[in-house]
C-alpha positions as CSV (number, residue, x, y, z in Angstrom):
1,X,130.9,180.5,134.4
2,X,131.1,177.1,132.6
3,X,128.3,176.4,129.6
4,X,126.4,172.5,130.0
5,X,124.5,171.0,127.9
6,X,121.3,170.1,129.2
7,X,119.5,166.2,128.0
8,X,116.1,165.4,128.5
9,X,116.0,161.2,128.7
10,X,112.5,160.2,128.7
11,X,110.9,157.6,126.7
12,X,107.9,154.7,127.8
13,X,111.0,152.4,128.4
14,X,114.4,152.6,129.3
15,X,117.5,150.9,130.1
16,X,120.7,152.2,132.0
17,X,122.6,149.1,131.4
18,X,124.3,147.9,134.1
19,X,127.3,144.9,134.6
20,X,125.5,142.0,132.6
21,X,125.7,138.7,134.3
22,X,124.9,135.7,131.9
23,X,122.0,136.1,130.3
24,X,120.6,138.3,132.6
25,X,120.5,142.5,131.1
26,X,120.2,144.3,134.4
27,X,120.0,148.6,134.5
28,X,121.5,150.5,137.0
29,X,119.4,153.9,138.3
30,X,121.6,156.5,136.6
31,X,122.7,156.7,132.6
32,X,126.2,155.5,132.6
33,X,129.3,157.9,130.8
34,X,129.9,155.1,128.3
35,X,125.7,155.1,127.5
36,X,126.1,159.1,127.3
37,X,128.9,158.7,125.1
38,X,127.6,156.1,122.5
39,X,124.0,158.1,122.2
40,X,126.1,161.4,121.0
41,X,128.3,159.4,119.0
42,X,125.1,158.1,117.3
43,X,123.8,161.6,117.4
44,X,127.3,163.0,115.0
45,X,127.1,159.9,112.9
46,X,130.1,157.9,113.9
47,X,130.1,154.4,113.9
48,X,130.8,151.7,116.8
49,X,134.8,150.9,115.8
50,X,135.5,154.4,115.6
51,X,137.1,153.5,118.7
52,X,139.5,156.6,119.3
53,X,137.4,159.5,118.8
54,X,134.5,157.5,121.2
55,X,137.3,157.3,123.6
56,X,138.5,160.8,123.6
57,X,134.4,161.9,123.8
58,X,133.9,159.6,127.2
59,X,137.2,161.1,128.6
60,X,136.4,164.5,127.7
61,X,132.8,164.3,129.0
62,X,132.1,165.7,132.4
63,X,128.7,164.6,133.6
64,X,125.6,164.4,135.7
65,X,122.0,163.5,136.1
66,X,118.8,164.1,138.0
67,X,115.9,162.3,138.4
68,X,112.8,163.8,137.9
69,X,110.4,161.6,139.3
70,X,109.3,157.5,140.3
71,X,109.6,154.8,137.9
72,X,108.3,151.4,137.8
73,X,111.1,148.6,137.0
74,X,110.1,145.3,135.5
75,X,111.8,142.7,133.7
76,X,110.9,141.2,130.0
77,X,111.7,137.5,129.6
78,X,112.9,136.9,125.9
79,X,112.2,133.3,124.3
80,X,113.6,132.3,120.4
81,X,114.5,128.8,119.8
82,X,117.6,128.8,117.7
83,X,118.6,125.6,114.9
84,X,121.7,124.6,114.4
85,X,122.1,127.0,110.7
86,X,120.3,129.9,113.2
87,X,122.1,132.7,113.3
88,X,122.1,135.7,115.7
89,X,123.2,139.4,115.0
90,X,125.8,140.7,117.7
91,X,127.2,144.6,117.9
92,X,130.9,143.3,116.7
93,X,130.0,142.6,112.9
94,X,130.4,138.6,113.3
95,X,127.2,136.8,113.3
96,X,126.7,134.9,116.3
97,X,126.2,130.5,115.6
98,X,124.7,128.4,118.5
99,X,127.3,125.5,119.4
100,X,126.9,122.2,121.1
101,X,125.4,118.7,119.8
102,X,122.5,118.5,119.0
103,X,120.8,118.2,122.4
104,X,121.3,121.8,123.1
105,X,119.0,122.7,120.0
106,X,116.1,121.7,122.2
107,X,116.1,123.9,124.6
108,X,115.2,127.8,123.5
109,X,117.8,130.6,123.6
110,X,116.5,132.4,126.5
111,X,117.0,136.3,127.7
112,X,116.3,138.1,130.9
113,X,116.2,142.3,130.0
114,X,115.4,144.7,132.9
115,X,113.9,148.2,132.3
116,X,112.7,151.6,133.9
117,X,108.9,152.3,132.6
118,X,108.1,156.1,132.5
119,X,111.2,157.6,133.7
120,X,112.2,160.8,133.1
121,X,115.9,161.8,133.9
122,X,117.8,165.7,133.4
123,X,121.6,165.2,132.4
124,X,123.8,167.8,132.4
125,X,127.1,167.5,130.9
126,X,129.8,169.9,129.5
127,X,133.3,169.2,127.9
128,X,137.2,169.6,129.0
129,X,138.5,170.7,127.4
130,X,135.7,173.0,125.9
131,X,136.8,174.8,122.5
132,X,138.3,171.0,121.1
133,X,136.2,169.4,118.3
134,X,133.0,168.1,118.9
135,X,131.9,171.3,120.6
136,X,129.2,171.6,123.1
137,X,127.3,173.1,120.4
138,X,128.2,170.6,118.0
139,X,126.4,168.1,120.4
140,X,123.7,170.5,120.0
141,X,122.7,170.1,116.7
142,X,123.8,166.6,116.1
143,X,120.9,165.9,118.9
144,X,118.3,168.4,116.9
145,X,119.6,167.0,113.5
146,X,120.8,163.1,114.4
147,X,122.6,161.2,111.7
148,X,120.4,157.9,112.7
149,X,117.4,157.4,114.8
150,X,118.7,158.0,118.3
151,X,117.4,155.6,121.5
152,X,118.2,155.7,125.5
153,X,120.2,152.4,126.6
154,X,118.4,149.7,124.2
155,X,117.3,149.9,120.4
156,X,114.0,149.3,121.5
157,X,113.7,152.3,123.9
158,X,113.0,155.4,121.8
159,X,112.9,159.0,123.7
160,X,109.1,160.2,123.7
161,X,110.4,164.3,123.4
162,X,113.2,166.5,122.1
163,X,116.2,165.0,123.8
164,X,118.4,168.6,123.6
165,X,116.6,170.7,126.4
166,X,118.6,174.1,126.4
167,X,121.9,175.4,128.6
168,X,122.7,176.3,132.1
169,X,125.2,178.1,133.0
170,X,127.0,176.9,136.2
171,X,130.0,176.5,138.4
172,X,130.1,172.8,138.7
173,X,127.5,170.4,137.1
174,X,125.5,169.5,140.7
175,X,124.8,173.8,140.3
176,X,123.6,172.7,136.7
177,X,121.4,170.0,137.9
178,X,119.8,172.2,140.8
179,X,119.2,175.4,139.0
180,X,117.9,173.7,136.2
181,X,113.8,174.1,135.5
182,X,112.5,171.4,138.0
183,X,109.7,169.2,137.8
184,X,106.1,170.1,138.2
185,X,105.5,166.9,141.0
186,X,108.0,168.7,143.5
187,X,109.3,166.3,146.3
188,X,112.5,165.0,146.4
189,X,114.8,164.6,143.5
190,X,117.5,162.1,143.4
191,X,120.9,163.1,141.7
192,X,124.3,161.9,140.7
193,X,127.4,164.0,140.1
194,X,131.1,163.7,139.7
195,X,133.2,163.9,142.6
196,X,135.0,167.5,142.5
197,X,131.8,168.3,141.2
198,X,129.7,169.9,144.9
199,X,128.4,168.2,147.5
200,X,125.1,167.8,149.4
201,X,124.6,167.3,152.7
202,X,124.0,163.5,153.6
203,X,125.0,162.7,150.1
204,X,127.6,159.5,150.0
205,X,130.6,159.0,147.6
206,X,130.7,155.8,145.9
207,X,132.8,154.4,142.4
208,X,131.2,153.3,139.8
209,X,132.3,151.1,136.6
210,X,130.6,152.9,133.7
211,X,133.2,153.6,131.4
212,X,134.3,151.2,128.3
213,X,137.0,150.8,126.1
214,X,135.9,151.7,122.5
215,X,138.4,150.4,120.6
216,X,138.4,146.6,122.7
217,X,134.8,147.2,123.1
218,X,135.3,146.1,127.4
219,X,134.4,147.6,129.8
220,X,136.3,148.7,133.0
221,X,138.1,151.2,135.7
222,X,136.4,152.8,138.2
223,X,135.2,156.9,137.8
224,X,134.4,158.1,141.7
225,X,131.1,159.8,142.0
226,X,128.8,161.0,144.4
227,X,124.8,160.3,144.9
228,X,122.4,162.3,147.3
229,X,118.5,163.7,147.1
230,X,117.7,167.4,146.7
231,X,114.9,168.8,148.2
232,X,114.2,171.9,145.8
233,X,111.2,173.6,148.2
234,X,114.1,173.7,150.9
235,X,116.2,176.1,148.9
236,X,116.8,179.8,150.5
């Protein structure tokens, strides 16, 4: 019986960044594969234009999460006014300049950034194939031992407990997510899973664009999935 990984997301805020549109950061309800894949690249120490080995992680990375519980969404509006010799960090190692005349200097640089307060989420994940380097148990201990501070979706959201939370052993990763030690509230838990993965009943198959090129740093393609609610005081 397959070996996953089990992740424990929670943290005051955070943010599973979803397509952003302008200057608008929206989150989507589930961590996306490429957000799972940067935070245990973080984890073993590798840096962002290590873009082959992030590449073969996301493709190798087989993936699921549960959500353990209501959160409250709300959006932060983020103000700087910006000169014309301001300059702005960006993630691709060239420093960002504002351009226009010198009208547009008038007007601030302005941000929109959604997030989940108090969320808690269960991941389960394993790898195929399983005995290549990184190892499930070398994602063990790079989350236990990190290289660099580790945080969920933004820099500014920082988990609030031990983000490694154990193993379950399971035939498919919706088994993982179901069997795994469930929340004290009860009720209804929301999950997402691959397809090929189980199925629930009244659950719905959707695709979802979660996946990014490392080494162009775009995102794109489509990774089918499914989505449904478990009731856990209805199991037999």
């Amino acid at each position: 019986m397959p070996r996953h990984l089990l992740m424990r997301l929670e943290a005051p805020l955070i943010a599973f960044g979803g397509e952003t549109i302008d200057n608008y950061g929206v989150i989507r309800d589930f961590p996306a594969l490429s957000m799972v894949t940067g935070l245990l690249a973080n984890a073993l120490g590798w840096r962002r234009e290590d873009g082959e080995p992030h590449d073969r992680l996301q493709s190798r990375l087989v993936l699921g999460a549960r959500l353990d519980g209501d959160s409250r969404r709300f959006r932060d509006f983020q103000t700087a006014q910006l000169h014309a010799d301001d300059k702005g960090w960006t993630t691709w190692g060239v420093a960002e300049e504002r351009r226009g005349g010198a009208g547009t200097y008038a007007g601030p640089h302005l941000r929109y950034r959604d997030y989940h307060a108090s969320l808690a989420v269960l991941v389960a994940l394993r790898l195929a194939p399983a005995a290549e380097a990184p190892t499930l148990d070398d994602l063990a201990a790079a989350l236990d031992h990190p290289f660099r501070p580790l945080f969920i979706g933004r820099k500014s959201c920082l988990p609030s407990r031990r983000i490694f939370a154990g193993w379950q052993e399971a035939d498919t990763v919706l088994q993982a997510l179901q069997s795994a030690e469930l929340p004290q509230s009860g009720g209804v838990l929301r999950l997402q899973w691959p397809a090929g993965e189980g199925t629930l009943p009244h659950d719905r198959p959707i695709d979802i664009c979660d996946e990014r090129n490392w080494r162009s740093g775009v995102h794109g393609g489509w990774r089918p999935v499914r989505e449904g609610s478990f009731n856990p005081g209805s199991r037999s």
